[in-house]
KEKEZA-686819 format. One record per residue (C-alpha): x, y, z; residue in three letters. Coordinates in steps of 0.25 Angstrom, whole numbers, padded with zeros to 4 digits, always signed. Example, Ala and Ser with C-alpha at 12.3 -4.5 7.8 and 13.67 -1.06 7.14 Angstrom:
// KEKEZA-686819
+0049-0018+0031ALA +0055-0004+0029SER 
END
This chain:
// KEKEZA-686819
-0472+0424-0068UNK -0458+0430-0072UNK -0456+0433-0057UNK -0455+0420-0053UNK -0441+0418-0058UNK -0437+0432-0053UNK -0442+0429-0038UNK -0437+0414-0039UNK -0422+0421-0043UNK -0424+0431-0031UNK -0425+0421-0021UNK -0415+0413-0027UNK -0404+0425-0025UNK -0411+0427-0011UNK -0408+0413-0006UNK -0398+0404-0004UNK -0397+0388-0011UNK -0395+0376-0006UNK -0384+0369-0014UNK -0391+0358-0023UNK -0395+0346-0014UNK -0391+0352+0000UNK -0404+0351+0007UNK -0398+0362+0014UNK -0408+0372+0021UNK -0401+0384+0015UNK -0400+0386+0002UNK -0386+0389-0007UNK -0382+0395-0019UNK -0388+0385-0027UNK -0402+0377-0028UNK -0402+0364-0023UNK -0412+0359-0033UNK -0421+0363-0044UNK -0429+0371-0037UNK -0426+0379-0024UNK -0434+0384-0016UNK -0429+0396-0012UNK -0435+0395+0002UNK -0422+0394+0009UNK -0427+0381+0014UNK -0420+0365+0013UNK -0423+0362-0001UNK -0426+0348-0005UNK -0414+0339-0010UNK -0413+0336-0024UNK -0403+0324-0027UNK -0394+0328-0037UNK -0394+0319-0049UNK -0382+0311-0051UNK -0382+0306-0034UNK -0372+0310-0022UNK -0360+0319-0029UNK -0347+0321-0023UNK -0348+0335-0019UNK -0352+0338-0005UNK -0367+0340-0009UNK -0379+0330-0005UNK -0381+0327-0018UNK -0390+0315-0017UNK -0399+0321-0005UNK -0396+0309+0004UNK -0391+0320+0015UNK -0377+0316+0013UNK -0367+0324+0004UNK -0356+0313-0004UNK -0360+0302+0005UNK -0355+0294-0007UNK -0342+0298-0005UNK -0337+0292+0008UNK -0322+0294+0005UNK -0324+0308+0005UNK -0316+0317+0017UNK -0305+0305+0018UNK -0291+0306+0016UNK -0284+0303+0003UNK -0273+0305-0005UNK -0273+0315-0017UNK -0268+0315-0030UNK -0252+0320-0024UNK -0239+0311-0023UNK -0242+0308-0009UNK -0251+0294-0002UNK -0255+0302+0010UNK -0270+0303+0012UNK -0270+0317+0014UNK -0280+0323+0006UNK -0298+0320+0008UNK -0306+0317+0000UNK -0316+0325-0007UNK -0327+0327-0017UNK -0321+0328-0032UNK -0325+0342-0039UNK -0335+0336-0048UNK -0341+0328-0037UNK -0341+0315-0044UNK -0334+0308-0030UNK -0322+0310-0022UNK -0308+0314-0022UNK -0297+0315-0016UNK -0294+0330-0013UNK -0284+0337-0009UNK -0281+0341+0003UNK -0268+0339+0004UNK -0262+0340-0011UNK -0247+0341-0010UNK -0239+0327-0012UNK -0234+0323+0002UNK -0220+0319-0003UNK -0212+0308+0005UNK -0200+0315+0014UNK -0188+0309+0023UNK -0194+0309+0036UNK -0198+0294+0040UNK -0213+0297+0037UNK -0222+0292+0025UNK -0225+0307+0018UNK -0230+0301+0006UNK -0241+0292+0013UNK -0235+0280+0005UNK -0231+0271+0015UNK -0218+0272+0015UNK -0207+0280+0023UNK -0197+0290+0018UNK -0197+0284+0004UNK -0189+0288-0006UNK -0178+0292+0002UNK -0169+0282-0001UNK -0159+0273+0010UNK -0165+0280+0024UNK -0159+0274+0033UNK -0147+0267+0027UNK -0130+0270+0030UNK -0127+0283+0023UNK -0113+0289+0024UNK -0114+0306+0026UNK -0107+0317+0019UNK -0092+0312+0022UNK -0080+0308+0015UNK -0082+0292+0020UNK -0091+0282+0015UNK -0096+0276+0029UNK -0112+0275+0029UNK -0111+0283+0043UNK -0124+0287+0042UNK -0141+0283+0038UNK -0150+0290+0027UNK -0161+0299+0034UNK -0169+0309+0031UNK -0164+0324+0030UNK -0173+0334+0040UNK -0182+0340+0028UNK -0188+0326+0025UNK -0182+0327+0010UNK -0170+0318+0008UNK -0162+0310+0015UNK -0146+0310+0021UNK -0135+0303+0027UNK -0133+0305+0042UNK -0118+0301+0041UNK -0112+0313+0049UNK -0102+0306+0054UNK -0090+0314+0046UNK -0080+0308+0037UNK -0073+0292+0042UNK -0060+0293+0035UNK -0053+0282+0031UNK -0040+0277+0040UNK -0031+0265+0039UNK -0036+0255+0047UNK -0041+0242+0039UNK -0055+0248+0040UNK -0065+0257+0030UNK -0066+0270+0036UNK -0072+0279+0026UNK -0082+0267+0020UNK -0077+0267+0006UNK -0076+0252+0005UNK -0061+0254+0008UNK -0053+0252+0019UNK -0040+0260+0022UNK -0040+0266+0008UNK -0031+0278+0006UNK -0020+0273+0013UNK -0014+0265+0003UNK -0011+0251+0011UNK -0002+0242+0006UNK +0005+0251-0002UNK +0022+0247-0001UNK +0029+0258+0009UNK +0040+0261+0015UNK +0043+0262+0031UNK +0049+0271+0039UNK +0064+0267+0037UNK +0075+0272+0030UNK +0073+0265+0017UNK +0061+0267+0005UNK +0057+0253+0004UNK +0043+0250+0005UNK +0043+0238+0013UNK +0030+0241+0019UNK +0015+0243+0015UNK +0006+0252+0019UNK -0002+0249+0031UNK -0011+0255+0041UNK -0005+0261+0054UNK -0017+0257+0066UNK -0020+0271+0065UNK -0026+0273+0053UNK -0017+0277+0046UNK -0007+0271+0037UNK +0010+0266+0039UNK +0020+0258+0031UNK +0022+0243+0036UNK +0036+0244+0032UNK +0045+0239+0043UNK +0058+0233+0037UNK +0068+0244+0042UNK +0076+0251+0034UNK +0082+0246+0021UNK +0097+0250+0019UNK +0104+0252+0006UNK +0114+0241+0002UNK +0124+0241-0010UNK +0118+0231-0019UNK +0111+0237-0031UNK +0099+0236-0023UNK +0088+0248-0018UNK +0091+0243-0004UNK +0081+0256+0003UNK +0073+0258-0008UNK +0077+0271-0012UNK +0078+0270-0025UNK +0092+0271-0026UNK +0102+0258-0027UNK +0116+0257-0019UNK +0114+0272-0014UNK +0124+0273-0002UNK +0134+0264-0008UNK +0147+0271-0015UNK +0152+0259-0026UNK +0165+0267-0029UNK +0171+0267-0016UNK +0164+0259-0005UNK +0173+0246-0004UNK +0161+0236+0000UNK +0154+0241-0015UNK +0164+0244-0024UNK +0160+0247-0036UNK +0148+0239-0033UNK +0138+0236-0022UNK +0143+0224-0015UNK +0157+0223-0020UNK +0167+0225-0008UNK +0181+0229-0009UNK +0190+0216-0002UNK +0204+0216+0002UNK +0209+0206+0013UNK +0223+0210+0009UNK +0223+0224+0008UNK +0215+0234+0007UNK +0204+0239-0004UNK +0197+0252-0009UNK +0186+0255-0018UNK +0189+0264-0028UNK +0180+0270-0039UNK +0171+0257-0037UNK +0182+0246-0037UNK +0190+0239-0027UNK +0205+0244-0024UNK +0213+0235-0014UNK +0225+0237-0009UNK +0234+0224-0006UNK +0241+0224+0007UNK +0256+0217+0007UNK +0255+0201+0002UNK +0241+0204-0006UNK +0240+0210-0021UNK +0225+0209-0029UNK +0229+0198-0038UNK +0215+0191-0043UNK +0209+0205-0050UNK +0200+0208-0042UNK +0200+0218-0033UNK +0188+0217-0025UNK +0194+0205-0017UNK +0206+0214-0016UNK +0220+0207-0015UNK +0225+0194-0012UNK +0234+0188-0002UNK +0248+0182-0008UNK +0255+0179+0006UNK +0244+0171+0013UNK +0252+0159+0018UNK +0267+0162+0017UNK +0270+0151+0029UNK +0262+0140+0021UNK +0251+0140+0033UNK +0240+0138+0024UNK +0232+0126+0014UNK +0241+0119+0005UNK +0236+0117-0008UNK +0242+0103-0012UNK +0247+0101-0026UNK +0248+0086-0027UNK +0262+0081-0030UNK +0272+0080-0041UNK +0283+0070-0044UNK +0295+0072-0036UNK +0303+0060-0045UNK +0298+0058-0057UNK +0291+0067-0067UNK +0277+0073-0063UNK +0268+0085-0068UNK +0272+0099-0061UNK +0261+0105-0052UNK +0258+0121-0055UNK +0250+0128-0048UNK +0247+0144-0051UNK +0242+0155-0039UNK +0244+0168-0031UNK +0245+0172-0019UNK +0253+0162-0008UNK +0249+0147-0010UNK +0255+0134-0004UNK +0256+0120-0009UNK +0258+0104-0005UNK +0264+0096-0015UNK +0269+0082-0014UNK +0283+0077-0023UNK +0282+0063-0024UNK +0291+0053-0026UNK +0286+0043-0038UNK +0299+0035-0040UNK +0302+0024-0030UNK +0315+0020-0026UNK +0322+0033-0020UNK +0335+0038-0023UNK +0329+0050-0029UNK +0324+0064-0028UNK +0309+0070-0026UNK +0311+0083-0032UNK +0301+0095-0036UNK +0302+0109-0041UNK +0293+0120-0036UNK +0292+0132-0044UNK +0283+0146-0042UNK +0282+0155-0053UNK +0278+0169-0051UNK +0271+0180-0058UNK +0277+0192-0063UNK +0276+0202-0053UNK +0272+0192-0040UNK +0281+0186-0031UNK +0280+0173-0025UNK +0290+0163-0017UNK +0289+0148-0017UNK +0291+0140-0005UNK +0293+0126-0004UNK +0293+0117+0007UNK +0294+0102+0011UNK +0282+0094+0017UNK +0277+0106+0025UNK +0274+0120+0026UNK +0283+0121+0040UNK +0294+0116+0032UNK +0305+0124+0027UNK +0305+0131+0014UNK +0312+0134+0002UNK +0308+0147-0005UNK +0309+0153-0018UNK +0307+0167-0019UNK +0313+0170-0033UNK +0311+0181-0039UNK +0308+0177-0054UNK +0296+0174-0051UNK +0301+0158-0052UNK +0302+0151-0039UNK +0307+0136-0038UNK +0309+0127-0026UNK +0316+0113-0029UNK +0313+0102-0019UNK +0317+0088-0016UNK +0316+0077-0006UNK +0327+0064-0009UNK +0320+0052-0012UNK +0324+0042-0002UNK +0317+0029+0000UNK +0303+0028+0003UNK +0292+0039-0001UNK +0299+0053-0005UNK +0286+0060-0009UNK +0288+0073-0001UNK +0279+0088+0002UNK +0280+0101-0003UNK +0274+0114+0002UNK +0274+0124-0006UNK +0273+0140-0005UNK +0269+0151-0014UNK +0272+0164-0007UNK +0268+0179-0011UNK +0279+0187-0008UNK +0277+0200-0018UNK +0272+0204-0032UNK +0268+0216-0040UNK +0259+0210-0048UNK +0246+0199-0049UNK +0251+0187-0052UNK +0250+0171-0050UNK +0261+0161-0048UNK +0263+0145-0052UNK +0269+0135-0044UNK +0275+0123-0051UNK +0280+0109-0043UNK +0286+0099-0051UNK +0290+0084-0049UNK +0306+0078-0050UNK +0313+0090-0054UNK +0325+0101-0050UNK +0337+0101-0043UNK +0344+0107-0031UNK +0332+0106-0022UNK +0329+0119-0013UNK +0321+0110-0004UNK +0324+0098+0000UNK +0313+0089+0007UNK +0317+0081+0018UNK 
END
């Protein structure tokens, strides 16, 4: 009896078994049920308890290995990053049912290429503005160029090669920074090409691209009037105030002399008075005045009224300088005749001046009487006989410069019914 269990173990080592449920006509390394015959034969097929497993073994002894498992051999998608369907399935390790395995176990990650990498439907996602205006690796700001993919697939980059657009003058935005013609300072006050440094101008663009000052008023001289005339910053320069006779002293103040002539010196006026002239009013600037302007009585009378010539009346005075030349009227005021119309002209002169009187009757074409005293005191006595009828009778009278040494004025005196010894009698 103790053989039996040697012989069976010997054949068992001699042969080979079926795996367990096979039905396979050669056996494997392992029984296919309780008991094998170890005949080499197909064994029967004993179902394993428990029904079809997962695990590529007729389990169940229908003939069919997992027909329960339908799914298995189709493509799926593992437990990686990726959606692609790029793995099969398969039975799990512990049989229980299928699985998805993996074939294919690496993430299929999304690249820049215009394909769906990651099987999730969409394209080239996660590469942010494909497609969209980009400005390159320049100095502007001008979207020249469209985001796209780099060659490797990984990132993305501008195809903007277009170089740098710099910014001209021109009214436009060359270089895209949202500012047109920056740098070039437009409107800025300048100054053009003339002589002065007044900015009468702005700056303005040229037409060709660049920039030029607008300024076009010509040139701005310097005048002698306290002013900046050229905008240098300098007043008056170019102007001598001590010597130059059309600013002496001053910008403006011009030395004058009709009767002579006239020098600025150390910034005042100096004139020189030719023959008949002297500088009498003080001031200098107008130079001298003129004393012998009418000695012939050619020009305006200036009328004096009248005084009384036979009964007492109120003297007329006047006071001057220079050459002058009156109208005066004697009037007769007692009617009845038999008398005398009678008045006393008298001229007194300044020291140092000399003036002459001359009288005359009615006209200045008349003869006259003169007086050229040297005292200073000139008197002329006239008198016309009153006969009957109207006496009243004219006088012109002269004031003439004839020298003098000094400034001075003089006063002329007519008065009514008096003197004696006419030196001029009126017909």
């Amino acid at each position: 009896m103790r053989r039996l269990p040697f012989a069976l173990a010997a054949a068992l080592a001699a042969c080979s078994f079926n795996p367990t449920g096979s039905g396979g006509p050669v056996d494997a390394a392992v029984v296919d049920g309780p008991v094998d015959a170890p005949d080499a034969g197909i064994d029967a097929c004993v179902p394993a308890p428990g029904g079809e497993r997962c695990n590529g073994v007729d389990d169940d002894c229908d003939g069919d290995v997992d027909e329960d498992f339908p799914t298995l051999g189709d493509a799926c998608d593992g437990a990686d990053l990726d959606q692609c369907a790029d793995d099969v399935v398969v039975c799990a390790g512990d049989g229980t049912g299928p699985t998805c395995g993996g074939a294919n176990p690496d993430d299929d990650l999304e690249r820049c290429n215009a394909g769906d990498d990651d099987c999730d439907g969409a394209t080239d996602e996660g590469f942010v503005g494909l497609g969209t205006a980009c400005d390159g690796a320049d100095v502007d700001q001008c979207p020249e160029g469209t985001v796209a993919c780099t060659p490797d697939g990984t990132a993305t980059a501008c195809s903007d090669a277009t170089g740098d657009s710099v910014e001209v003058c021109n009214g436009g935005d060359d270089d895209c920074d949202g500012t047109p013609d920056d740098g070039f300072m437009l409107g800025v006050t300048c100054d053009g090409p003339d002589t002065d440094q007044c900015p009468e101008g702005q700056v303005v663009c040229d037409g060709g691209g660049g920039t030029t000052c607008s300024d076009a008023t010509g040139n701005n001289l310097e005048a002698c009037d306290a002013l900046d005339n050229d905008c240098d910053g300098s007043t008056d320069e170019g102007f001598d105030l001590t010597s130059d006779v059309a600013n002496c002293g001053q910008c403006g103040r011009t030395c004058l002399n009709s009767h002579g002539t006239t020098t600025c010196a150390a910034s005042t006026c100096a004139p020189t008075c030719a023959a008949g002239a002297r500088d009498c009013d003080g001031d200098p600037v107008d130079g001298c005045e003129l004393f012998d302007t009418n000695p012939l009585c050619t020009g305006a009378l200036t009328d004096l009224g009248f005084v009384n010539g036979d009964s007492a009346s109120t003297p007329i005075s006047r006071t001057g300088s220079g050459e002058a030349h009156f109208t005066i009227a004697v009037r007769e005021t007692v009617s009845g005749g038999g008398g005398d119309l009678r008045a006393v002209v008298t001229l007194t002169s300044a020291t140092g001046t000399n003036y002459d009187l001359d009288v005359r009757c009615s006209s200045c074409g008349a003869t006259a009487v003169s007086s050229n005293s040297a005292t200073g005191i000139d008197t002329v006595t006239v008198e016309r006989n009153d006969a009957m009828g109207v006496s009243t009778y004219d006088l012109i009278i002269s004031v003439r410069w004839t020298a003098m040494t000094a400034c001075g004025d003089w006063t002329l005196t007519v008065a009514g019914n008096l003197g004696t010894a006419p030196q001029l009698v009126c017909p």
